[in-house]
C-alpha positions, 0 to 999 in steps of 0.5 A: 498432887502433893500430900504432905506428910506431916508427921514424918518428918526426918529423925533428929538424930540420923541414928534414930529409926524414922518416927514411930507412925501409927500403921494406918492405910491413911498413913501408908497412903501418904509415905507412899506419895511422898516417896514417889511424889515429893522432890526433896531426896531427904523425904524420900528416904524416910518414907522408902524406910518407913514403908520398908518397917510397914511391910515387916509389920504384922498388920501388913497383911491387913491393909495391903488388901485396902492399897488394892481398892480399885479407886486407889492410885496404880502406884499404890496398888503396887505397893499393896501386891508387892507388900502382899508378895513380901509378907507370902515370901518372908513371913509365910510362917506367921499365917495361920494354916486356917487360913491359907484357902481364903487367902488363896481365894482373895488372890485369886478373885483379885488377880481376875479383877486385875487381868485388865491391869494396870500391868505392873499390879497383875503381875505383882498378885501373879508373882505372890500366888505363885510365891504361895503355890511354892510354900503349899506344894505338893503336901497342901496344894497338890495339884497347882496348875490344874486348879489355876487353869479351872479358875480361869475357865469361862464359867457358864452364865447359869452355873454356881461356882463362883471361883470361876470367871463369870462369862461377862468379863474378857476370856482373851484378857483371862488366857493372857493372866492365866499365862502370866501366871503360869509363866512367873511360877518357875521364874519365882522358883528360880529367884526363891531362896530354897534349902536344896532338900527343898529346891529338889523336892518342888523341882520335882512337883512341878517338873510334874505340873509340866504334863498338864501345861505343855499340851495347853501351851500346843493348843493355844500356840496352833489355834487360829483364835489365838492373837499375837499376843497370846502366842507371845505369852505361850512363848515366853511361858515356854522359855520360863518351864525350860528353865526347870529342865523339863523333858525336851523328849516330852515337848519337843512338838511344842518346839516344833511349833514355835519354828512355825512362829519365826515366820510371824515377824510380831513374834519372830524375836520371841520365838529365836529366844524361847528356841534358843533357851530349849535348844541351849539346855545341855539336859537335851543331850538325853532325848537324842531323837527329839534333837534329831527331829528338830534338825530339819527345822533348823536346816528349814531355815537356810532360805529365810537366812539367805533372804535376810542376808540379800536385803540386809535384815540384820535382825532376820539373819541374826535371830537364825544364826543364834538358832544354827549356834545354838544347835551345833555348837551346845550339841556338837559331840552328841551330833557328830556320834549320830553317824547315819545323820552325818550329812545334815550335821555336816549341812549345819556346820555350813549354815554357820559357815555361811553365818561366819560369812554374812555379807557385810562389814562388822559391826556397821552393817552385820552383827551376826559373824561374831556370834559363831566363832566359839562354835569353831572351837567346840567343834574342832575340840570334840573332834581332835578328842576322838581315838586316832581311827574315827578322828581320821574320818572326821578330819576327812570330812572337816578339814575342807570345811575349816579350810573355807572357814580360814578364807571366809575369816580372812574375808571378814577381817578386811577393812572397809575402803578409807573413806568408809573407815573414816566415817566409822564412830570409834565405838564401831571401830573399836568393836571391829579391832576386838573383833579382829583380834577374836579372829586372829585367835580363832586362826590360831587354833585353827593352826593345830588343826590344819597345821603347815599346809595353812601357812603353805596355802597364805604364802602362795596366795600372798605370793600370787597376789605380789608377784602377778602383774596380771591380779588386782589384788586391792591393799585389803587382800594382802593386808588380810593375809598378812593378818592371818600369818601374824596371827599364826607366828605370834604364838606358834613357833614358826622357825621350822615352816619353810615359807617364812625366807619366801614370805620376807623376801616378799615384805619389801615388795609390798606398797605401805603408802597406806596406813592400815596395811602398814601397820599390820606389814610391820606388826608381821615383822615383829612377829618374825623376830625370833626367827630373823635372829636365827637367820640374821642374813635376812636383817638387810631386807627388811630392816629398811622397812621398819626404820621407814615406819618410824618416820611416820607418826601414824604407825608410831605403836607398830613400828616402834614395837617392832624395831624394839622386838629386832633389837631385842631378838637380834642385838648380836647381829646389828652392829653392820645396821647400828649407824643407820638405826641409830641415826633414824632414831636420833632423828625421830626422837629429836623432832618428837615424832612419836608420843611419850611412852612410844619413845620410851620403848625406842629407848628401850630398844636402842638399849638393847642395841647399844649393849651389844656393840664393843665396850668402847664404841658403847660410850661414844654413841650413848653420847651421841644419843643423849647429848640433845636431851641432856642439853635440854634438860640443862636449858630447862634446869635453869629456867623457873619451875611451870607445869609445861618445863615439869611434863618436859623434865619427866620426859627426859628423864623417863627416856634416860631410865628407858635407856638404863633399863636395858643397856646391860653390858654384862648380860651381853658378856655372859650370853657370849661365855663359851664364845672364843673369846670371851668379852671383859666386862666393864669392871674389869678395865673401864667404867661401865658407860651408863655409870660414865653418863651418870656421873656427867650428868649428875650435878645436873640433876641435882640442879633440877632437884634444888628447883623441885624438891616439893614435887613427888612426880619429878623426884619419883622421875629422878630417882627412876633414873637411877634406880632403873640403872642399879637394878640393871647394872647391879655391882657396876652402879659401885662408883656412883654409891658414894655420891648417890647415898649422899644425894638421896640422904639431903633430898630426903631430909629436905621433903620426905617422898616413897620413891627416895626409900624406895631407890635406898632399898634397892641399894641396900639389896646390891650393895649392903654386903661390900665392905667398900660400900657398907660405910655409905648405905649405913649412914643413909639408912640410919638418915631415912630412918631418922626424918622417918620415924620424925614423920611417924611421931607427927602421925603418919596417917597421911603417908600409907606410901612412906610407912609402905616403903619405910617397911619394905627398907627395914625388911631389905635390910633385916634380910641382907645386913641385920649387923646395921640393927646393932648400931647405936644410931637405929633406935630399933624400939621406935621402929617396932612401934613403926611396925606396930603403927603401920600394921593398923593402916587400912592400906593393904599394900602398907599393911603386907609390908608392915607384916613382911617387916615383923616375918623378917624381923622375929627369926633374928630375935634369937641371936641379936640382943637388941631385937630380943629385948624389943620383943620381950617388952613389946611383943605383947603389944604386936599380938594385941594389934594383930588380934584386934585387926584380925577381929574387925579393926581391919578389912578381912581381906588382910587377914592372910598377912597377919596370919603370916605373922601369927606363924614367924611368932609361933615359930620362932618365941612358942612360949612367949606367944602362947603366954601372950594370947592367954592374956590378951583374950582374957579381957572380955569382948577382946578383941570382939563381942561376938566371940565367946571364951570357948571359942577364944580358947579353941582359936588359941589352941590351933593356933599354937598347934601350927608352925610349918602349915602356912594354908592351915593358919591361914584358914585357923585366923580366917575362921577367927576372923570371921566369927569375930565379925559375926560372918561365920555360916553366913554364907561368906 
């Protein structure tokens, strides 16, 4: 049934406030089917608006009573309980206290005429009863509970009251609504908006309440009338009281009896739930005995736990470990304490232990291992925490159980058979990577505890597993044990455990035909790679293995990393196994064998590697390395640009600046300083090689530039390559600048892009102090400043990466060589203005340059006449930006880098500052409505107080800020 709407019809002017309606119950009726009825989205949102103003309206509290007509539609009862609700909650003052009783009395008798349902309708008149319980308690309404419980008794046919129920309606629907009601109470409680005098005081008061509701509660939970449902409602009731912090030493019969719950499989989920939230209450710690008492009850269900884990009941057993964890691991240190009851503590540790265990595979056919790992950690933790003598009795009783807790780990880490894996959505496979890796962690931290014997005790059972013809040791076993060790070496120092010549003399032997198991074979060996530089006698054996890995696509990430670990670890003692490395990699990386950035990583390691060979060997085998990309790249550079030769083209050149990123022949000259004889560098009598290359394939790419100078990504790809190699190379880059600065002028001019300003700076940072080269950084910086600021001038709105840069340029160069400011070809006013310009962006990362552009900028004030007079002319203009971004114009997440701004101004021109802020903030709602002239002046006066304490300006301009914005005590 659709009713149309007719008088509301969407405002004209979206600003406007949906039309004034009269308020009538006709009115009310028909925004409400047009929000739930009518299709068009438009409708929908003038009438939720129009409803929304309707429940603010004094008459609310009128015609909600005429929405909760018995004939009316539940979706309009709804909305009448809810209105009802919202007016007790928010505009509770507006009642007058004469007629809070009758109010009470009319919700009462509604809440009993509903108790029936709809659901949804009795649960709304619950919520606002109890919204209307915390406004009058304690002082006007003393004694809630009891009075609820009396309105629902069953009343005798021949009595007078006519508050109670009368004796022809539903006594099981009336125990049901009294239960909602009682249940809703805390919750609404929870969710209210409360002063903490307040909070305090109703905790109290109802705290309180909780003697009458427990014994109820226990009556209606043991009675044999009681339905399923009843019970389930004494439950969730239960669960909302704890929430209080209700004494568990007063209840703890009533948790009792919610075991005996968990074996009515209706009400299972529910009682794990509610015994779960009591258990979970750290306040338990206080009522020790009521904890104890419990114990057995928890113990009590290992059978129940055994059961559902034989015929694979993953609700069962998840539902009972939820209930061990919770006990052991929120109470673990109070437990441990209660030395005479050491043995069932010590019988629950191992109910988790057998969690941790549960047949299965996660999360395919168990999900309840995952949830005991953090008890692991809380254990070990409370334990290692204990002075020396009680520790060693601790560590006498747990260090076996941690010892079974490492092998059943290991256990639950084996993959399941290929075929089985194979069929695994990628959802369940991922679940279980991140759940190795959650287990990888938990044997880590179960290092500190057992220490050396672990490792001891992996080695001699892989060992076993190798070397005994008669084990038939499945691939997952060893993959297992491997795991383990990874797990361990990735973080913890190993070169001192003596198993580790042991366990790389057993890697070869180990059969990588399958996948998995190699993966983690070669993820071992990556691991050891610290420890194979301190023993390089070891590289020989296992060496072999790894480049075996990298011929096959699927262990592409394993292998690949691996090799980059040894060639960075190692580099030094490579030279005997660079031929057949380098020949491998050639190989792989010619057939494209590996995905793009897992080349990039192999370039990086072959960096490594070539470093570390004898400058002349360098250069011949880099040519041989790259000869075959750099062919490619010629064949592409004559072909017409498409989008197959671009992907092709940012390839090759992201493998070139791999390969730069780590080729470093001067890092490798000065980690050999104090050897005997020590290496020269490259400037000493050659060129450095990459600088040989550079120069070889230089015209090459400019060739490619004249094809793709419109596309940002090439152009970022080109000069990634050299900006990877000067960052490298540092003062040995020297031969190329010349042709370089000349280069990036050309394509900047051509077709401005971020990554051109970004290379220059990196130049200016290296090379700005050398006489020989300052001629050619000068004329490139005065050419990107130039075509920039021309972009400035057409609005650089569109361009938040180029003002970014262009700041961080200016800032490089400020910093380095302020003297290129003195030249007549910087027209230092228009870059001020650039500053000024890109200040306002709403792009944080523009704006933080912008305000590192002005911090470098203003000490430098003092001593160059030029910047001096910018700022005399100009500075008022940059506080004016900065006011007005601070006091709204911009996110209030940038405030802290105009702050930083404030500070350099204050501490370098006081007086000008302070003469600048009197005049801005004299113009009245500058720089917002919101802040008053008091204020203005108190903002001025700590401001100008502050010139070393960054934290303090920060906070000075926060406070500002937010006043400005009308935020300040709002909570933000």
């Amino acid at each position: 049934a659709h009713l149309s709407f007719p008088h509301m019809e969407p405002p004209a002017n979206p600003g406007d406030s949906p039309v004034e309606l009269e308020l009538t119950v006709e009115n009310v009726e028909s925004a409400l089917y047009q929000l739930y009825f009518d299709p068009d989205m438009e409708h929908k949102n003038v009438a939720q608006k129009w409803l929304t103003q309707a429940q603010g309206s004094a008459q609310a509290w009128q015609f909600c009573w005429a929405l909760l007509d018995p004939d009316k539609l539940p979706e309009v009862q709804f909305f009448g309980a809810s209105t009802l609700h919202t007016k007790i909650s928010r505009h509770w003052s507006d009642l007058p206290a004469d007629q809070h009783e009758g109010l009470r009395m009319q919700l009462l008798s509604h809440i009993l005429h509903f108790s029936q349902g709809p659901k949804m309708v009795l649960t709304r008149l619950c919520v606002a009863l109890a919204a209307m319980a915390l406004n009058l308690i304690p002082q006007a309404w003393s004694q809630p509970v009891a009075d609820m419980v009396r309105a629902f008794q069953p009343q005798k046919p021949d009595s007078e009251g006519g508050s109670g129920a009368e004796a022809t309606q539903d006594p099981h629907a009336h125990c049901l609504t009294l239960l909602e009601l009682l249940t809703v109470l805390p919750e609404e409680f929870q969710s209210s908006r409360l002063a903490q005098a307040r909070r305090a005081q109703l905790r109290e008061a109802l705290a309180g309440e909780w003697a009458v509701v427990c014994p109820m509660l226990r009556q209606l939970l043991q009675s044999q009338d009681s339905s399923n449902k009843v019970k389930e409602k004494v439950l969730r009731c239960l669960s909302s009281w704890v929430g209080l912090d209700v004494p568990l030493g007063e209840s703890h019969e009533l948790v009792q009896d919610c075991f005996t719950a968990l074996s009515n499989p209706e009400l299972f989920d529910t009682a794990v739930e509610t015994i779960v939230n009591v258990i979970s209450q750290p306040d338990c710690q206080r009522y020790i005995d009521a904890l104890v008492s419990l114990m057995p009850l928890v113990l009590g269900l290992h059978d129940q736990l055994k059961t559902a884990a034989q015929d694979g009941d993953m609700e069962t057993s998840h539902g009972i470990c939820r209930i061990a964890v919770a006990m052991g691991e929120t109470h673990s240190r109070v437990l441990l304490e209660q030395v005479e009851h050491w043995q069932e503590y010590l019988a629950l540790v191992n109910m988790i232990l057998f969690c941790t265990g549960v047949p299965g595979h996660y999360p395919v056919s168990e999900t309840t291992s995952s949830l005991t790992l953090t008890f692991w950690y809380t254990l070990q933790d409370d334990i290692l925490s204990f002075e020396e003598e009680k520790q060693v009795v601790y560590l006498q009783v747990y260090r076996p159980v941690y010892f079974q807790l490492v092998d059943v780990l290991l256990h639950k880490s084996h993959y399941p058979s290929q075929d089985d894996y194979a069929s695994w959505s990628s959802d369940d496979k991922e679940q279980f990577r991140i759940y190795r890796v959650d287990i990888s962690d938990t044997l880590m931290y179960v290092y500190e505890m057992l220490g050396a014997e672990l490792l001891s005790n992996l080695y001699d059972r892989l060992g076993r597993q190798l070397m005994d013809p008669q084990q038939s040791a499945v691939w997952q076993d060893t993959e297992a044990l491997l795991f383990g060790f990874q797990s361990i070496a990735e973080t913890i120092d190993v070169n001192y455990s003596d198993v580790i010549p042991g366990l790389i003399g057993l890697i070869p032997r180990i059969n990588i035909s399958n996948v998995m198991l190699a993966d983690t074979v070669m993820y071992t060996i990556g691991s050891l790679a610290e420890w194979l530089a301190d023993h390089p006698v070891m590289l020989g054996a296992i060496l072999p293995m790894v480049l075996q890995g990298l011929v096959k696509p699927e262990l592409s990430v394993s292998s690949v990393s691996t090799l980059k670990r040894i060639c960075r670890e190692c580099r030094h003692d490579l030279g005997p196994y660079a031929q057949d490395i380098l020949t491998v990699s050639q190989d792989v990386l010619v057939k494209e064998i590996h995905k793009s950035s897992q080349s990039m990583w192999l370039m990086q390691a072959l960096g490594f590697l070539l470093s570390a060979l004898p400058v002349e060997e360098i250069l011949v085998r880099l040519h041989s390395l790259i000869t075959p990309h750099v062919q490619q790249l010629d064949t592409l550079a004559q072909q017409e640009p498409n989008p197959k030769n671009k992907q092709s083209i940012i390839h090759i050149l992201g493998m070139l600046s791999s390969l730069f990123t780590t080729l470093d022949i001067n890092k490798q000259a000065d980690s050999l300083e104090g050897a005997s004889s020590p290496r020269p560098t490259a400037s000493q009598n050659t060129q450095n090689p990459v600088v040989v290359v550079l120069q070889q394939v230089f015209t090459l790419i400019q060739t490619i530039l004249s094809k793709w100078l419109d596309d940002s990504e090439v152009v970022q790809a080109v000069c990634g390559v050299f900006d990877k190699s000067v960052r490298t190379l540092l003062h040995d880059f020297g031969p190329m600048v010349a042709q370089l600065s000349g280069m990036l002028g050309q394509i900047y001019i051509a077709f401005p892009q971020a990554s051109a300003l970004d290379l220059a700076r990196q130049m200016v940072h290296i090379f700005a102090g050398e006489e020989q080269h300052i001629s050619n950084i000068k004329s490139l910086t005065e050419v990107l400043t130039s075509a920039t600021l021309g972009i400035f001038q057409q609005g650089p709105r569109d361009h938040p990466d180029i003002a970014e840069s262009f700041m961080h340029l200016h800032a490089q160069i400020l910093k380095r060589k302020p003297d290129l400011y003195l030249s007549d070809q910087l027209d230092v006013k228009a870059l001020f203005y650039c500053g000024i310009l890109s200040l306002k962006f709403p792009e944080t990362p523009t704006v933080k340059a912008a305000s590192l552009f002005f911090t470098e900028l203003l000490p430098r004030c003092k001593d160059m006449p030029p910047l001096g007079d910018v700022l005399q002319r100009d500075g008022k203009l940059l506080i004016e930006t900065i006011l007005e971004a601070v006091g709204g114009g911009s996110p209030r997440s940038l405030t802290e880098h105009f702050s930083e701004v404030l500070l350099s101004l204050n501490r370098h021109c006081p007086a000008l500052l302070s003469q600048w802020l009197k005049e801005a903030l004299q113009t009245p709602g500058f720089p917002s409505a919101q802040v008053s002239t008091e204020q203005k002046h108190t903002f001025s006066q700590q401001l100008l107080r502050e010139q070393t304490n960054k934290r303090r300006v920060k906070e000075i301009v926060k406070e500002f800020s937010l006043l400005c914005r009308g935020l300040q005590g709002s909570g933000y």
